[in-house]
Each structure stands twice: as structure tokens, then as C-alpha cells.
Residue frames as qw, qx, qy, qz and C-alpha x, y, z in Angstrom:
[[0.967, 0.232, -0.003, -0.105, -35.80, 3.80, -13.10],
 [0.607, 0.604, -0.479, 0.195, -32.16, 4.25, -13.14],
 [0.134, -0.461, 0.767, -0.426, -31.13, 4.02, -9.80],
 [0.886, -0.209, 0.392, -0.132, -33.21, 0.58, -9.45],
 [0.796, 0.560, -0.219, 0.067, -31.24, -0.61, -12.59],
 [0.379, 0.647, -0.518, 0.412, -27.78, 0.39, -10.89],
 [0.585, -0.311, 0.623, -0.417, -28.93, -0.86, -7.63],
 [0.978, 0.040, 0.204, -0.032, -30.14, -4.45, -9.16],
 [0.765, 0.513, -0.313, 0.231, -26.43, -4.35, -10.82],
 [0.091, 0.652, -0.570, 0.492, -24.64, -3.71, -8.21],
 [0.739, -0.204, 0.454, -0.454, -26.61, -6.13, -6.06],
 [0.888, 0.445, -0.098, -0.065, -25.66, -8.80, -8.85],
 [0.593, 0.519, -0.430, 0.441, -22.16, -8.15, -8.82],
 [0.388, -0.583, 0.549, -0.457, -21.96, -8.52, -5.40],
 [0.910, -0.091, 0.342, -0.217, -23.84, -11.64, -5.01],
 [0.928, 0.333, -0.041, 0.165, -21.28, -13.22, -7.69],
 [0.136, 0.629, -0.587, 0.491, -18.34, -11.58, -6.26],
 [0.574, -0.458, 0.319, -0.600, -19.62, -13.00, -2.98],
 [0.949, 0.210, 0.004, -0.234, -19.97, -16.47, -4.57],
 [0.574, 0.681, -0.409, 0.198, -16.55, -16.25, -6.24],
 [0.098, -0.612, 0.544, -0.566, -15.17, -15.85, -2.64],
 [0.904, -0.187, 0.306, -0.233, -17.37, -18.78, -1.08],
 [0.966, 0.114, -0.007, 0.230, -15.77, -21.36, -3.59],
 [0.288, 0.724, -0.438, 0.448, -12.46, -19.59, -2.98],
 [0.544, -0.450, 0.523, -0.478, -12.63, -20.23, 0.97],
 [0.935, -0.163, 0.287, -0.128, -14.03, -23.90, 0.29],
 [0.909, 0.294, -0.176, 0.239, -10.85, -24.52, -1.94],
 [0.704, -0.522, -0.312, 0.366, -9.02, -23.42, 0.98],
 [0.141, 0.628, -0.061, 0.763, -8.21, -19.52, 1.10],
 [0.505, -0.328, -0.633, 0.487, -7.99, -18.50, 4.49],
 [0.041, -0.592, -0.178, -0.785, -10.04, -15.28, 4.93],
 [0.165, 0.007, -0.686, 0.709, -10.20, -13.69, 8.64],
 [0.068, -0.885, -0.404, 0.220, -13.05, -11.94, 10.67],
 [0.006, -0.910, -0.049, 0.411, -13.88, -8.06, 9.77],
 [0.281, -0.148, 0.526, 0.789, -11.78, -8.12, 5.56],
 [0.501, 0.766, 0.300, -0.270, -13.06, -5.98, 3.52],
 [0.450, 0.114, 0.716, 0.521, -13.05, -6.46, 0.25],
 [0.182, 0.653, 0.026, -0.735, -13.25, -3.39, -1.90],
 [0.807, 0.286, 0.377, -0.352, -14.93, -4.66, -4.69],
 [0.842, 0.434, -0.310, -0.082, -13.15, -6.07, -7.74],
 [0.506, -0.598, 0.621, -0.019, -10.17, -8.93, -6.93],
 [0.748, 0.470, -0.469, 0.000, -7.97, -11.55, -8.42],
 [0.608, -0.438, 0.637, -0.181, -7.10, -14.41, -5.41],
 [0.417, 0.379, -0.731, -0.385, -5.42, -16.84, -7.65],
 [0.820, -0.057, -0.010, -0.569, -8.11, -19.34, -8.27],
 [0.874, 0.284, -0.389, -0.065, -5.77, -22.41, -9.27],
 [0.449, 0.010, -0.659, 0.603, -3.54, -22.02, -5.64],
 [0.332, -0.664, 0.160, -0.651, -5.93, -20.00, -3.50],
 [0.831, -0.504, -0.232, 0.036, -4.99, -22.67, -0.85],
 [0.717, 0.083, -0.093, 0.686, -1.84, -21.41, -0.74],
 [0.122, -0.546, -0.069, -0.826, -3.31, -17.32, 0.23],
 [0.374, -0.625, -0.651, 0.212, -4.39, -16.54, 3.64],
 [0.052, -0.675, -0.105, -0.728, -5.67, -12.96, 4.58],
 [0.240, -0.365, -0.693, 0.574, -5.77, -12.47, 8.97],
 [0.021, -0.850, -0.514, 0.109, -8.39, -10.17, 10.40],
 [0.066, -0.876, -0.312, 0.363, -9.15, -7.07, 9.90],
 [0.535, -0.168, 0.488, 0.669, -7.45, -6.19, 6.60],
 [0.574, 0.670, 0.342, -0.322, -8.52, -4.16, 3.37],
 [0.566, 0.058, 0.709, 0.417, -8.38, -5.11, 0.47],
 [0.243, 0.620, -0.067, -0.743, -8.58, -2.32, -2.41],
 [0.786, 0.542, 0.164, -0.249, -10.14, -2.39, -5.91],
 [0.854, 0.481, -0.194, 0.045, -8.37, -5.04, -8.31],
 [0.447, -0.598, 0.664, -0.041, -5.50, -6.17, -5.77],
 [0.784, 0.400, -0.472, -0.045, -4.12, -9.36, -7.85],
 [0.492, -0.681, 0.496, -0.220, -2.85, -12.15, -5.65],
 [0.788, 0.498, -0.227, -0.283, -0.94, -14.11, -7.20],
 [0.550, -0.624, 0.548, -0.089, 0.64, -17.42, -6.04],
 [0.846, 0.320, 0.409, 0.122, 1.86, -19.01, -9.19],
 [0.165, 0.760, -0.403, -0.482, 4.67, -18.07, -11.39],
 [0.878, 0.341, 0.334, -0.033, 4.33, -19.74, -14.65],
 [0.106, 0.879, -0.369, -0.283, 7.42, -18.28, -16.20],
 [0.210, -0.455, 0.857, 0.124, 9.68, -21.44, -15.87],
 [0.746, 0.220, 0.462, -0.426, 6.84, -23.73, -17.25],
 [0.797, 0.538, -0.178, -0.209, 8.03, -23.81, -21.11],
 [0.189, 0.749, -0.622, 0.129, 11.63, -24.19, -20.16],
 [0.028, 0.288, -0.946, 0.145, 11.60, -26.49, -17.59],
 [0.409, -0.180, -0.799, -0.402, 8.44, -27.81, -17.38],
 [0.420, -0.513, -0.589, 0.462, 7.59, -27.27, -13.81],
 [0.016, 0.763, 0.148, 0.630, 5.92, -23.57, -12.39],
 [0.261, -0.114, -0.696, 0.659, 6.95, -22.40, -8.91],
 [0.442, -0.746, -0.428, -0.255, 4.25, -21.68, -6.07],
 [0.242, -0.014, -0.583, 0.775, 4.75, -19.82, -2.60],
 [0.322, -0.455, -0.780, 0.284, 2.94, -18.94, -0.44],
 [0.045, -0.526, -0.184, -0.829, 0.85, -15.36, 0.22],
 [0.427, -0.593, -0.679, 0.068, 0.18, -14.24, 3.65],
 [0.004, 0.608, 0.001, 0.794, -1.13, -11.31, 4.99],
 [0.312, -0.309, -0.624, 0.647, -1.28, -10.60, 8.72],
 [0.131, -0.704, -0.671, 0.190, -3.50, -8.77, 10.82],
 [0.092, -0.823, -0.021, 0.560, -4.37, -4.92, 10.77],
 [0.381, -0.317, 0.345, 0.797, -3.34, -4.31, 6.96],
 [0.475, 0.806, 0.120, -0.331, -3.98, -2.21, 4.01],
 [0.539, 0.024, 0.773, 0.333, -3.60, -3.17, 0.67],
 [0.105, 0.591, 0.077, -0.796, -3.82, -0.65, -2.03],
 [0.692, 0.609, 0.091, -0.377, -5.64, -0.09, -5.45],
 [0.706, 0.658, -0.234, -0.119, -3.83, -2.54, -8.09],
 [0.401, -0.596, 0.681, -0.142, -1.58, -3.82, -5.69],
 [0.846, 0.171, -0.400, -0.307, 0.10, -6.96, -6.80],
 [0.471, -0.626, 0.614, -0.097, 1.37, -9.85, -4.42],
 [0.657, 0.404, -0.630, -0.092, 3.62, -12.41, -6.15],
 [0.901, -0.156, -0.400, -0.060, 4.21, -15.77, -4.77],
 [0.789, -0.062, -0.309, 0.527, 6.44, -16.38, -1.39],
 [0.256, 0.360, -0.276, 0.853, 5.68, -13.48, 0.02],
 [0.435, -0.661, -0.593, 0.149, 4.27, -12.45, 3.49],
 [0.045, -0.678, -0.074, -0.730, 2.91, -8.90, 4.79],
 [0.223, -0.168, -0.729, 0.625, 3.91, -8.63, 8.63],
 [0.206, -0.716, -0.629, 0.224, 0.93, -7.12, 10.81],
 [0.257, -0.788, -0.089, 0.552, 0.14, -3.36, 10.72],
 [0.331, -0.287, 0.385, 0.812, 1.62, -2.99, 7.18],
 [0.412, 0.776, 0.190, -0.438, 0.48, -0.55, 4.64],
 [0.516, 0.172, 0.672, 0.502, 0.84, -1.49, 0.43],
 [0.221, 0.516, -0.035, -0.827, 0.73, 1.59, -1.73],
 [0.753, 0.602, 0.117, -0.238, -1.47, 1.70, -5.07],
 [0.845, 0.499, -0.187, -0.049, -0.08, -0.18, -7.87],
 [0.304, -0.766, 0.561, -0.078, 2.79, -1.69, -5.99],
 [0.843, 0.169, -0.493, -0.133, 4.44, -4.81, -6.75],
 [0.655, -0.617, 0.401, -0.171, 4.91, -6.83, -4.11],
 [0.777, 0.307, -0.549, -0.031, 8.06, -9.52, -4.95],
 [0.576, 0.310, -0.673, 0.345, 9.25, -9.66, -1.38],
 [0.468, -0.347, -0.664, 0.468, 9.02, -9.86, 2.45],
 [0.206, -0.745, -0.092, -0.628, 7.05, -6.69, 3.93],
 [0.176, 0.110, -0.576, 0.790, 8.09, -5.69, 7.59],
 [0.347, -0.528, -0.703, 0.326, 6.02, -5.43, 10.32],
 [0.172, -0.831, -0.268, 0.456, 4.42, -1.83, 10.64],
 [0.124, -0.424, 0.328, 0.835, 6.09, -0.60, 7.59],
 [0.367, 0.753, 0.069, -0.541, 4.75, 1.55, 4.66],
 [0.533, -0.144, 0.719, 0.421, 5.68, 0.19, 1.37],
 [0.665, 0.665, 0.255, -0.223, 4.97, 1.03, -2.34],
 [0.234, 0.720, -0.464, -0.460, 6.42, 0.93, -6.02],
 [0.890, 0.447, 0.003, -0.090, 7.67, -1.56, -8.54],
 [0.554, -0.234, -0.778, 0.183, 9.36, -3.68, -6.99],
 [0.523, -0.839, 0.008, -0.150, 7.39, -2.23, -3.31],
 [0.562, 0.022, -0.592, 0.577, 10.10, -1.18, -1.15],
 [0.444, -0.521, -0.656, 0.319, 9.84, 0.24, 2.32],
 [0.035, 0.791, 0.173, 0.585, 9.07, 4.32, 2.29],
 [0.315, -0.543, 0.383, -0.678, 8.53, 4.19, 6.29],
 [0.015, -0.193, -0.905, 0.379, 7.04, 2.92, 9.59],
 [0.223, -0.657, -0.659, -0.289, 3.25, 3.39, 10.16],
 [0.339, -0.763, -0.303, 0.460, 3.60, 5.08, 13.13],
 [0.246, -0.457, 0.062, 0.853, 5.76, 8.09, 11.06],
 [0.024, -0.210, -0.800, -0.562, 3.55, 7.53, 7.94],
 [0.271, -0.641, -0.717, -0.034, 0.56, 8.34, 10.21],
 [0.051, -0.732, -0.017, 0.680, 2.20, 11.87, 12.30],
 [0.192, -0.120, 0.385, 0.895, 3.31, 12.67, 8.52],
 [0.220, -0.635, -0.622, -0.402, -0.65, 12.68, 7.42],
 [0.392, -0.744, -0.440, 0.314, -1.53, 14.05, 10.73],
 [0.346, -0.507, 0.029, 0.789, 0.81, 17.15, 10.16],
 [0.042, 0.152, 0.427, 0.890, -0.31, 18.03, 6.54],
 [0.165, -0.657, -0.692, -0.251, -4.21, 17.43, 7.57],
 [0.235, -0.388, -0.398, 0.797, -3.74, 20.61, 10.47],
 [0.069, 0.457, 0.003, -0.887, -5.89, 23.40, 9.50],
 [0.243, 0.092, -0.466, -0.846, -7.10, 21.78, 6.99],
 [0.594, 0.083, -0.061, -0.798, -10.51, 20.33, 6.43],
 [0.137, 0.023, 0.988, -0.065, -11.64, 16.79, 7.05],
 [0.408, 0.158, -0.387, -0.812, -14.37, 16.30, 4.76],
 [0.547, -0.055, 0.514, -0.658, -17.78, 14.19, 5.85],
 [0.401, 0.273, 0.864, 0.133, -20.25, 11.52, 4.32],
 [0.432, 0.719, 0.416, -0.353, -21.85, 14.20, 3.12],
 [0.164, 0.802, -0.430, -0.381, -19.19, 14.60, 0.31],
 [0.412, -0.361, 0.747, 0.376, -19.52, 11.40, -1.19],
 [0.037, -0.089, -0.657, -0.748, -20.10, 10.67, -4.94],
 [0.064, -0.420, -0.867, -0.259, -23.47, 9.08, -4.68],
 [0.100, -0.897, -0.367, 0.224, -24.87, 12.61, -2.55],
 [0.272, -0.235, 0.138, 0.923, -22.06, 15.45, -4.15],
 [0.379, 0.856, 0.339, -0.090, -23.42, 18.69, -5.36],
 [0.617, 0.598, 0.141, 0.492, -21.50, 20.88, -7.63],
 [0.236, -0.897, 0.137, -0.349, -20.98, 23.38, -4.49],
 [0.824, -0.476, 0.301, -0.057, -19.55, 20.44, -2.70],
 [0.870, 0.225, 0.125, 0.421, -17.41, 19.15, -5.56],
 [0.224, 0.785, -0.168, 0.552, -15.97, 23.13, -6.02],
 [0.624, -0.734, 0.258, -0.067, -15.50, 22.61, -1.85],
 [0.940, 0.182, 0.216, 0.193, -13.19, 19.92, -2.66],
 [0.590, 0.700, 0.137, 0.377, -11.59, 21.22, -5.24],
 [0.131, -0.904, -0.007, -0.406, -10.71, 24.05, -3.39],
 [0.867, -0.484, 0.052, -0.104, -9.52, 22.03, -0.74],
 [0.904, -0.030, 0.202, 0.376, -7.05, 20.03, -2.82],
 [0.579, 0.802, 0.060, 0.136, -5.37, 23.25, -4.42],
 [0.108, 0.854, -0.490, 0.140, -2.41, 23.49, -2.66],
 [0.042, -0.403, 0.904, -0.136, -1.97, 19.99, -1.46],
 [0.382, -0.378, -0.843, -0.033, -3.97, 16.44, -0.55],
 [0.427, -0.336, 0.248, -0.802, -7.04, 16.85, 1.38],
 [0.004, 0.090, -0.938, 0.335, -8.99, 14.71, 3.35],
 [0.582, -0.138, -0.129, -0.791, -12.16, 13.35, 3.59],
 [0.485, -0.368, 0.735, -0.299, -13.56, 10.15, 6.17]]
């Protein structure tokens, strides 16, 4: 009985996420082929014409785009807008925030809980408060590739919704001297 319960909720909160995103698009968001959209999001609702996403991007849980800055509003009466645009081929990390007037070149990677306040390079690796630039993808990718040697690359069969306690102690194990890895 539980798992239909958590299935019909999760099938709910899709279908209204899903919604959310339709009347987003018709008030003109620009949203490519093949984004995924890792489920919770904030695409400011009151400028999402001003937000376009190109193909093949992801978008991680509770990413905040945000193309309004109300700051100046009491003072001077007026709020500035800019513009938010992500190019093709990127990744866009848990809590990640993009602030107004900024654009993510093609190929670039946004670490968790980054603020974004400013231009992102093409192919480069970016995180923190304010995001600045860490790397390129291409050295960001051998540097993964060189810790993952020897170690394990962990399957579908290690994810939450099938883990056993043998599998979670694999893991575990896994991570004890460094990140591990898992598809």
C-alpha cells in the first residue's frame, strides 16, 4: 500500500511540475530538445521570457533562475531584468543560482550551490559564491578519470529505491579513502 501511495505522489508532483513548465514555455521560456529537469525548480515566473535553456542540458534539484533583481525597487522605484541563457551541452548543479544578465557558454559545468552573478566561459568548470572558474571540462573530466582508476564504478543496481544493507556497506567502503563513483 505504500509504494502505490508514493508512486500516486510522485506521479502528482510530476504532473504539476510538468504543468508549471507548460505555462512557463507558453509565457515564453525557451526550453530545448533532450533538458532534464531534475525535479524541484524556480524559473522566475514573472520574467521567464527573459530565460532560455538550449538542448541537452541538466538541470539539478532546486536550481533558482532568477531574472529579476528587485533590490533597487524601494529606492528608485524601478527593478533591473537581464537576461539568462544557457547554451547547449550543460550541467547545472544542486541549488545553483543564476542571477539576471548572465549567460552559460556551451559545454559548461555549475557546481552545487553556486552563485552565478556573471558570464560563464565556454567549456569551463565553475562553482562558489560568487561561481568563479575552477577549470576547463576537458581537465575537470582527466581529473575524475584519474581518481576513478582502480576504483569501482558502481551500477543501477546500487540505487536507493533497490539498495541492500550489503550494498550500502559496498559503498561505504568505497568512499573511505576518497569519492567514488557510481553511473
Amino acid at each position: 500500500m505504500y509504494n502505490f501511495f508514493k508512486w500516486f505522489y510522485n506521479r502528482i508532483k510530476a504532473y504539476k511540475r510538468d504543468k508549471f513548465l507548460e505555462k512557463l514555455v507558453n509565457r515564453g521560456l525557451i526550453l530545448g530538445k533532450n533538458v532534464h529537469i531534475v525535479d524541484s525548480f524556480f524559473f522566475d515566473p514573472s520574467h521567464c521570457f527573459l530565460i532560455s535553456i538550449s538542448d541537452n542540458c541538466t538541470i539539478c534539484p532546486n536550481v533558482r533562475l532568477i531574472a529579476h533583481d528587485a533590490s533597487t525597487k524601494y529606492f528608485l522605484g524601478y527593478t533591473k531584468i537581464g537576461r539568462i541563457t544557457i547554451h547547449e551541452n550543460c550541467f547545472i548543479g544542486d541549488s545553483v543560482i543564476v542571477l539576471p544578465n548572465v549567460s552559460i557558454g556551451p559545454n559548461a559545468v555549475v557546481g552545487a550551490g553556486s552563485v552565478v552573478t556573471r558570464d560563464v566561459s565556454p567549456g569551463m568548470v565553475v562553482a562558489g559564491n560568487p561561481a568563479v572558474p575552477r577549470g576547463t571540462l576537458p581537465d575537470y573530466l582527466e581529473k575524475i578519470k584519474t581518481k576513478s582508476k582502480g576504483k569501482r564504478v558502481f551500477d543501477e543496481a546500487y540505487y536507493i529505491d533497490v539498495m541492500t544493507e550489503e550494498k550500502k556497506k559496498e559503498m561505504l567502503d568505497s568512499c573511505n579513502d576518497s569519492i567514488g563513483f557510481i553511473v
